[in-house]
Structure formats: C-alpha cells, structure tokens
ZATORLUM-518535 format. One line per 3 residues: their letters; for each residue x, y, z of C-alpha. Coordinates in nm, 2 decimals. Each point is the difference from the previous one (the first is absolute). Example, Ala and Ser with C-alpha at 12.3 -4.5 7.8 and 13.67 -1.06 7.14 Angstrom:
AS> 1.23 -0.45 0.78 | 0.14 0.34 -0.07
END
This chain:
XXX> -1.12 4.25 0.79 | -0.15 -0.38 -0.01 | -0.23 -0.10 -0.26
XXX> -0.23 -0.24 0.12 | -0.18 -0.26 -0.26 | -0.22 -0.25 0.02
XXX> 0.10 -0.31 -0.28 | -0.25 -0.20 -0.19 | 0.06 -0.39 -0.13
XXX> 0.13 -0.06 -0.35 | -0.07 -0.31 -0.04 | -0.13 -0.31 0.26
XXX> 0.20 -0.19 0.22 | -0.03 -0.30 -0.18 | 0.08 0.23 -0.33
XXX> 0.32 0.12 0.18 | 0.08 -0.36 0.13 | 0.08 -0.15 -0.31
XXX> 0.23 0.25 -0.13 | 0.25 -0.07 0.33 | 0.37 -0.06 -0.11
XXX> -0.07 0.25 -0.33 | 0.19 0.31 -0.05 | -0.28 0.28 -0.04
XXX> 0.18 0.35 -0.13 | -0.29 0.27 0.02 | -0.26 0.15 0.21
XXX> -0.27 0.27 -0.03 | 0.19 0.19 0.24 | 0.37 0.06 0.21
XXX> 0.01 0.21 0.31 | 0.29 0.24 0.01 | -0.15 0.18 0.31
XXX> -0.06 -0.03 0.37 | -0.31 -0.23 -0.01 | -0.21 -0.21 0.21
XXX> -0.17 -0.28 -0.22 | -0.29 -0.17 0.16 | -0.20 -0.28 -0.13
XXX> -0.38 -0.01 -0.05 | -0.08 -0.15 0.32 | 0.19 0.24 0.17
XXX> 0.33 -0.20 0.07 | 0.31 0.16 -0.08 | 0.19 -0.10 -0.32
XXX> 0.28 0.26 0.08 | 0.11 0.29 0.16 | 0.36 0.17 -0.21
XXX> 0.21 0.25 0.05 | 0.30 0.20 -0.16 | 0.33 0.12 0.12
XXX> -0.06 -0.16 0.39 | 0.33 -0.18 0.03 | 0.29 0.20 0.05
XXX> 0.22 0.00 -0.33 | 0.31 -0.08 0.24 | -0.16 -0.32 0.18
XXX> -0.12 -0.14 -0.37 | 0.37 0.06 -0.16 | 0.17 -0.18 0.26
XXX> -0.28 -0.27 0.02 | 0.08 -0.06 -0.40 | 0.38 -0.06 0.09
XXX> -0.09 -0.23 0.26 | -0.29 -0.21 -0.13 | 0.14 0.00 -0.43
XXX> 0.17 -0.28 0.03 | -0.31 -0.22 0.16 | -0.23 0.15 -0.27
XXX> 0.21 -0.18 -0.27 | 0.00 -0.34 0.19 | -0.15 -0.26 -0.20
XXX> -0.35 -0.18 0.03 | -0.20 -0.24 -0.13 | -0.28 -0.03 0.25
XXX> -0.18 0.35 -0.06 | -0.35 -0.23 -0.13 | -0.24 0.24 -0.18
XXX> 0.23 0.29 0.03 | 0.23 -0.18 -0.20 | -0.23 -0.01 -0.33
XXX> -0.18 -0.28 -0.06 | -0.06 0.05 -0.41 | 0.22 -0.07 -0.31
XXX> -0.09 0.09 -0.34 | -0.33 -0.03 0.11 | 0.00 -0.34 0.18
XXX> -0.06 -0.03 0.37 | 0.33 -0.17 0.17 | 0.03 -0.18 0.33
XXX> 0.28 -0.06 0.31 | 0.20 -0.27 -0.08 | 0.20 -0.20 0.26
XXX> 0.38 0.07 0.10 | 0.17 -0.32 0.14 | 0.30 0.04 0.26
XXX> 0.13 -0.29 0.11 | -0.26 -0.16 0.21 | -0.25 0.30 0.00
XXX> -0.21 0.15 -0.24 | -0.18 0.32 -0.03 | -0.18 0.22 -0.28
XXX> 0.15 0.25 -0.21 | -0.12 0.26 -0.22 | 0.07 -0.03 -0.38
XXX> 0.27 0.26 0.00 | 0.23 0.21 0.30 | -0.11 0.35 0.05
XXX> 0.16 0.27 0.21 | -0.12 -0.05 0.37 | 0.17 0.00 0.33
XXX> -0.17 0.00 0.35 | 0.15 0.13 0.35 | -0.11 -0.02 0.32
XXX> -0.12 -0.32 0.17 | -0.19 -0.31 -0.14 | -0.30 -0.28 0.17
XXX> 0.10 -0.37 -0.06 | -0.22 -0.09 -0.24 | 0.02 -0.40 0.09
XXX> 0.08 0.03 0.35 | 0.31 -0.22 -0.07 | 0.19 0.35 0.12
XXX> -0.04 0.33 0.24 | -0.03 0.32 -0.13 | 0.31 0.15 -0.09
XXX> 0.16 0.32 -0.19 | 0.02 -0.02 -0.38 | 0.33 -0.06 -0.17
XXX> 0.01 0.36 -0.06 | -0.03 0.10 0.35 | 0.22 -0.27 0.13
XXX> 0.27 0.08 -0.24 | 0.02 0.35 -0.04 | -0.13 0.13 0.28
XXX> 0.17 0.37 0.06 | -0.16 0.06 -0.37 | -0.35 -0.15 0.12
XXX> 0.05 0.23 0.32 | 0.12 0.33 -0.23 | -0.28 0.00 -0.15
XXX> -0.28 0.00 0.27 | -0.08 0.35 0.04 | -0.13 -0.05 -0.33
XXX> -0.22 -0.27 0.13 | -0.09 0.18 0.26 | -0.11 0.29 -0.18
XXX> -0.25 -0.23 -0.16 | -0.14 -0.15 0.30 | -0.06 0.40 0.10
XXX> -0.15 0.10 -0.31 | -0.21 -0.32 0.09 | -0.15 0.08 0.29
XXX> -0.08 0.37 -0.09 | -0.21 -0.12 -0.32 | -0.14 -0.34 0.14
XXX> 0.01 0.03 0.35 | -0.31 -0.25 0.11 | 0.18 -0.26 -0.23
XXX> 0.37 0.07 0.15 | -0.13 -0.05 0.37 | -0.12 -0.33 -0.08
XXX> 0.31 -0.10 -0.19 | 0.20 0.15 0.25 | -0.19 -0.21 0.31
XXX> 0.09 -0.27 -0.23 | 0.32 0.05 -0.09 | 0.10 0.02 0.39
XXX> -0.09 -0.38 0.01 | 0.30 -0.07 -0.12 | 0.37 0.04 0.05
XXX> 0.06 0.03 -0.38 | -0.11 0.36 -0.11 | 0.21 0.28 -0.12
XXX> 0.19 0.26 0.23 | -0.26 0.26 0.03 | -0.28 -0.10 -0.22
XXX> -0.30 -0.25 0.00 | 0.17 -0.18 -0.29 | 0.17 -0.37 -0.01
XXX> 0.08 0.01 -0.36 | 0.07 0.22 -0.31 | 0.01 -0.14 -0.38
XXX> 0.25 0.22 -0.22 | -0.05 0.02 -0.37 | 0.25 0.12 -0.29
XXX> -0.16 0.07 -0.31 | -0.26 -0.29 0.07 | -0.32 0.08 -0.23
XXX> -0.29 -0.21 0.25 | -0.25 -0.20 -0.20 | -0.37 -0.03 0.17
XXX> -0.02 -0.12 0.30 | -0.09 0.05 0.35 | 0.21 -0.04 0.32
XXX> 0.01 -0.25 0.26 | 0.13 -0.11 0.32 | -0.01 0.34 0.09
XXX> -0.19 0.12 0.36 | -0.34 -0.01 -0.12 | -0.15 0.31 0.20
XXX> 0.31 0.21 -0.10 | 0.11 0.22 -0.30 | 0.24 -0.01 -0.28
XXX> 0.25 0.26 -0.01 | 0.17 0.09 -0.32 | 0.31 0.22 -0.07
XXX> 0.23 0.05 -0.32 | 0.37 0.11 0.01 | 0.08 0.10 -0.37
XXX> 0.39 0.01 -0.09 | -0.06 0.34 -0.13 | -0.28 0.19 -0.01
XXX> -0.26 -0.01 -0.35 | 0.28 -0.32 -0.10 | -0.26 -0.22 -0.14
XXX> -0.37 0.06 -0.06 | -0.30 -0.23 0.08 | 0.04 -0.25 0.29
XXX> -0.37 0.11 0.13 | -0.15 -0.15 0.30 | -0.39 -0.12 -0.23
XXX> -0.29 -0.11 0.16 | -0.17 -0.17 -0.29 | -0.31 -0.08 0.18
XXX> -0.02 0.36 0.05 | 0.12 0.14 -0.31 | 0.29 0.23 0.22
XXX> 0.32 -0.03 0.02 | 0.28 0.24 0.24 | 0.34 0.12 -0.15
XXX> 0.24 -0.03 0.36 | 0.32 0.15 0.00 | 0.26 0.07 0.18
XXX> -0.09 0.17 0.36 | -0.37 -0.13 -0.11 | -0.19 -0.23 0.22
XXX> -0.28 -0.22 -0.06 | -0.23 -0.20 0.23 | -0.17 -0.24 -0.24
XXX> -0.25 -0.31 0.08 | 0.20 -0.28 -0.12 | -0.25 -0.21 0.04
XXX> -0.18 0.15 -0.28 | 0.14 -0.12 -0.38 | 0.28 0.25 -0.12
XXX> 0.33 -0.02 -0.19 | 0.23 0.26 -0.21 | 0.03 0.17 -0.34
XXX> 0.29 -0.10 -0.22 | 0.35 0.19 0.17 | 0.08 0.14 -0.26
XXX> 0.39 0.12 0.06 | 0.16 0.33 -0.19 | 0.38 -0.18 -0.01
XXX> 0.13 -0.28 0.13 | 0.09 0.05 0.37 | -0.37 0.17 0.07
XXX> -0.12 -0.23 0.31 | -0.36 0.03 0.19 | 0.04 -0.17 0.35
XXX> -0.32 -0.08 0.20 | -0.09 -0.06 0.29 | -0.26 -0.21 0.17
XXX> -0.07 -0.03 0.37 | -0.17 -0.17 0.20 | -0.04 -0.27 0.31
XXX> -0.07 -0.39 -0.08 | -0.27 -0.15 0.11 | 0.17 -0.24 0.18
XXX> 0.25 0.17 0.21 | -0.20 -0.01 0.30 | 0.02 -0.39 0.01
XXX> 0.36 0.04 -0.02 | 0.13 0.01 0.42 | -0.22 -0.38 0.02
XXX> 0.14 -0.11 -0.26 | 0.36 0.06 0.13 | -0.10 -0.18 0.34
XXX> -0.19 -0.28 -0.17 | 0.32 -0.07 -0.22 | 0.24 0.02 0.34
XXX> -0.24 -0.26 0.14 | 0.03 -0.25 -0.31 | 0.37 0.08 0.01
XXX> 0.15 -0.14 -0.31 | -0.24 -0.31 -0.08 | -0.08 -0.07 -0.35
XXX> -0.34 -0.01 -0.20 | 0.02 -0.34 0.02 | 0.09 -0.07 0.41
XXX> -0.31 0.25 0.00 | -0.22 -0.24 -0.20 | 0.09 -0.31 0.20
XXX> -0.07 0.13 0.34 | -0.32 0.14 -0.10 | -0.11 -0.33 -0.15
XXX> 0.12 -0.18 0.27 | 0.24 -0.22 -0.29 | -0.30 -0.13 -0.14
XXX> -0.17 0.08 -0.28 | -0.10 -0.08 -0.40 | 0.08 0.19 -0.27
XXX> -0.17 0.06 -0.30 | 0.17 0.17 -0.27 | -0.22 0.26 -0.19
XXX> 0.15 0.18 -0.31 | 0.39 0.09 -0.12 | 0.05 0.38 0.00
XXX> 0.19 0.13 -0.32 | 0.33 -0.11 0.10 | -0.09 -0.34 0.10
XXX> -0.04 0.08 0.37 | -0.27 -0.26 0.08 | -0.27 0.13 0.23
XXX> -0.16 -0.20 0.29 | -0.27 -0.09 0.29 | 0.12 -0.11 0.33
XXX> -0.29 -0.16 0.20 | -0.10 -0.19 0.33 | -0.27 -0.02 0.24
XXX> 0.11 0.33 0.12 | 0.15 0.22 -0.20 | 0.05 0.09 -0.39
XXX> 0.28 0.19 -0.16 | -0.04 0.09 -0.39 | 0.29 0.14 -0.16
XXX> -0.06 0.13 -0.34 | 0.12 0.33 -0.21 | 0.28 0.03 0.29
XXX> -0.28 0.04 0.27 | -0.06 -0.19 0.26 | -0.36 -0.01 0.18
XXX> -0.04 -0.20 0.31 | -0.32 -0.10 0.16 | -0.05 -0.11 0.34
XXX> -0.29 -0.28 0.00 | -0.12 -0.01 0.33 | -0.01 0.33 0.09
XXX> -0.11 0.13 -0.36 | 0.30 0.27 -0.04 | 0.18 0.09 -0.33
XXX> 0.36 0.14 0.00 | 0.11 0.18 -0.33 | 0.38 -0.05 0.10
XXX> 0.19 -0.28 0.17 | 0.20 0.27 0.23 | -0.33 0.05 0.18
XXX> -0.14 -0.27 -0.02 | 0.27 -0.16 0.13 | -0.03 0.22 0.30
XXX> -0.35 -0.05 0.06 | -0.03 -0.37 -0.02 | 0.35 -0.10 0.17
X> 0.01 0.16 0.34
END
C-alpha cells in the first residue's frame, strides 16, 4: 500500500535560504514506507519505494562502484558544509600551474561516472576518469543503473519522457537509461543545498547500497523545508526533487568498516550542446585563445585592464569600433557592435563572427 501526503512549509524560502551549507540533524518526521510526498501546490516532492532493486544487481553494483565512492573531492559547494564552529566559511582558490579553480575547505568522499559537458568550451564532452579508466567495472555495474532508470519511469513517468527526449540529443548517455551521469558517495553526510546543472524538467533519483544491512544508523534523506525526511536502503529507491533544499542526518557507523554508498542520477543540462560543440572545436582545429582573440579583433584593439583576481590574474577589456571582449572571473563575454549580439564563450563566438 502507498500512503499519499500532502507536505506543508516549515519555514520561508528566504528562512531556508540562509541556513544553506549548515548541517541540520532532525525533522518532525522520516518515511520508512512506500510514499508519495507532494507539495502544497500539488508538485511532487517525492515518490519512495522499498525493496525494488534486486539484492543481486545492488551487491554487485557496490563491488563495482566502492572504489569511486571513496574518490576524493573538494568541489561538492553547499553539500560540502559550509559552517565551522558556528562561522559561515567560503571556497577558496586552488592554483595549478597556470590555472586556477575553487575548492571546498576540506575533501569529502565523492566520485562521479558516466559522461561530463565542458564547462568552458576549451574541450568536448568526454567520459570521466572513472569511466575512461576502469571501464569493465563502470560497465559491471549497469544493470544497477539501469534498474534505476526503470524504477524511474514507473514512478515519474511524464518527467522520464522528457528527460528521455532529452537525453537522446546527445551521444553521451548511459547504456540503457536516460542518464549521462551518476555522483557516488561513501559515508558523505550532505550539508544544505540544492542541486544544479542537472536537466531542469527531470527528476532526482536516489539509491543506497549499505555494506551490510542495519551497519550504521541515520544517513536520512531531510527535507527541512518540509519538516520530512526518507530512510533509503539498500534495494530502496527514491525519486526526490533536487531542486528543492535537502541534505543528510549524521551517518552514524556501528564499527569501523560500516559504509553507506549513494547514488545520484541524472542528465546535465548541457549535454545536448555537446555534438556542436565537437564540430565547432574540429573547425577551430587547434588555435589558441589568443589566435581566437586576434582574428576577431581584426589585430587591433585597446585594452583596459579592470581588476586582479586572487591570484594576481589581472582581468581586462578588449575594445574597437567593432567588437568588445571582457575577460574577468575566467569568463570571457564578447559583444558584436554592429550587429548588437553577445557571445558568453569565445568557442562560439568565435564561430559566429569568423565565417
């Protein structure tokens, strides 16, 4: 049987806003049941159910996928945990060699398979490191996937067609499923946050391989907002708006080997984009930002610096009678003068403006 409720707001959305990045332990309420949760308006907030996934195709799934879940990150933003002792802390900046990126205050346990968008167009889309390097394991474990993507479109099926149509865009899904990517956790307790660069019109799908069953208690799925929370378990799925604020309950392990591995999958946003991309990067060949730069300005130009970044990386305005290129917080926005266009990326732009 299916208990249907309807969930009312805790708290506002500016309320819930401000407490992003904290590590929140309780709710009113945790769902242990088969349960469709549904918001005041209507929406769904989630649909979960127990003991759906085969307990063969999630064991071999955690032999597969362990080792990923215990990869090291430091780019997990609010799921990270943005609070110590009370005090709110920020990204700082990791510098390697000549390039320089944000990091989270400390590593957590994250790994991601599947395939990944070029966020700066600088590169196509391409397999992750885990795919790429240890592929028969990424490929072992796919009926678990796939099991997902099943349990998916059963529960949230107006949502899965869309992703699917979506997903087809592109050459970069999973075997079998409308999925491009999965994040693995290992023991990783979410702060507040809410997910992004995720398909917009799609669903988040959640499953947990424990290392042995009733290992650890805690770990619950909360809804703050909502004042509900879901325990998953093993052979438990749960389709989940991630684009609602949510997190986890301390994990809190029975002896020192207990591990929770989750799963989280879902299609980018960007994938579709991903087959012109590939051309428009064949067409450019192997030119550099800077041979891009002088044929679009024609080799003439000013340049007006604006402010240094934190590393020193000094920050600039290109500018002539027909175009402007501003580079600053390592993005570049072009805009075509004459014809009033604005390019977010030099890839494309570079496209558009030389023929």
């Amino acid at each position: 049987m299916v208990v249907k409720i309807i969930v009312k707001k805790k708290n506002s959305g500016q309320e819930i806003k401000k407490m992003k990045g904290k590590m929140i332990e309780k709710v009113k309420q945790i769902i242990d049941f088969d349960c469709d949760a549904y918001k005041p308006n209507g929406d769904l907030l989630f649909k979960f159910r127990r003991k759906v996934i085969p307990e063969n195709i999630y064991k071999n799934a955690y032999k597969n996928y362990l080792q990923l879940g215990f990869s090291k990150s430091i780019n997990r933003g609010n799921a990270s945990g943005r609070f110590k002792n009370g005090k709110k802390q920020y990204r700082t900046y990791k510098k390697t060699n000549k390039h320089i990126y944000e990091k989270d205050n400390h590593f957590v346990n994250s790994g991601i398979m599947g395939y990944l968008d070029s966020k700066n167009w600088k590169r196509p889309c391409r397999k992750t490191a885990f795919t790429k390097n240890h592929f028969s394991k990424f490929q072992s474990g796919l009926p678990f996937i796939q099991a997902i993507d099943h349990q998916y479109k059963k529960l949230v099926s107006k949502s899965y067609q869309q992703q699917m149509r979506e997903s087809k865009k592109s050459n970069y899904t999973i075997d079998g499923t409308c999925f491009s990517t999965v994040t693995v956790n290992a023991n990783f307790r979410t702060a507040l946050h809410k997910d992004s660069g995720d398909f917009k019109n799609g669903f988040g799908n959640l499953c947990v391989i424990e290392d042995k069953p009733n290992s650890y208690t805690g770990g619950y799925t909360l809804f703050p907002q909502y004042d509900i929370g879901v325990d998953v378990r093993s052979g438990d799925f749960l389709a989940m708006d991630v684009h609602e604020w949510h997190c986890n309950s301390a994990i809190k392990k029975k002896n020192k080997g207990s591990t929770r591995l989750a799963f989280v999958c879902y299609l980018r946003n960007n994938m579709y984009k991903c087959s012109m991309l590939e051309k428009l990067l064949y067409k450019q060949g192997h030119l550099s930002t800077e041979e891009k730069i002088n044929k679009i300005m024609g080799g003439k130009y000013t340049k007006k610096n604006l402010r240094r970044g934190n590393f020193g990386h000094q920050w600039y305005q290109l500018d002539n009678n027909n175009f402007s290129i501003k580079y600053e917080n390592k993005q570049y926005t072009i805009k075509d003068k004459k014809k009033g266009r604005q390019f977010g990326n030099l890839t494309f732009a570079y496209d558009k403006i030389i023929r």
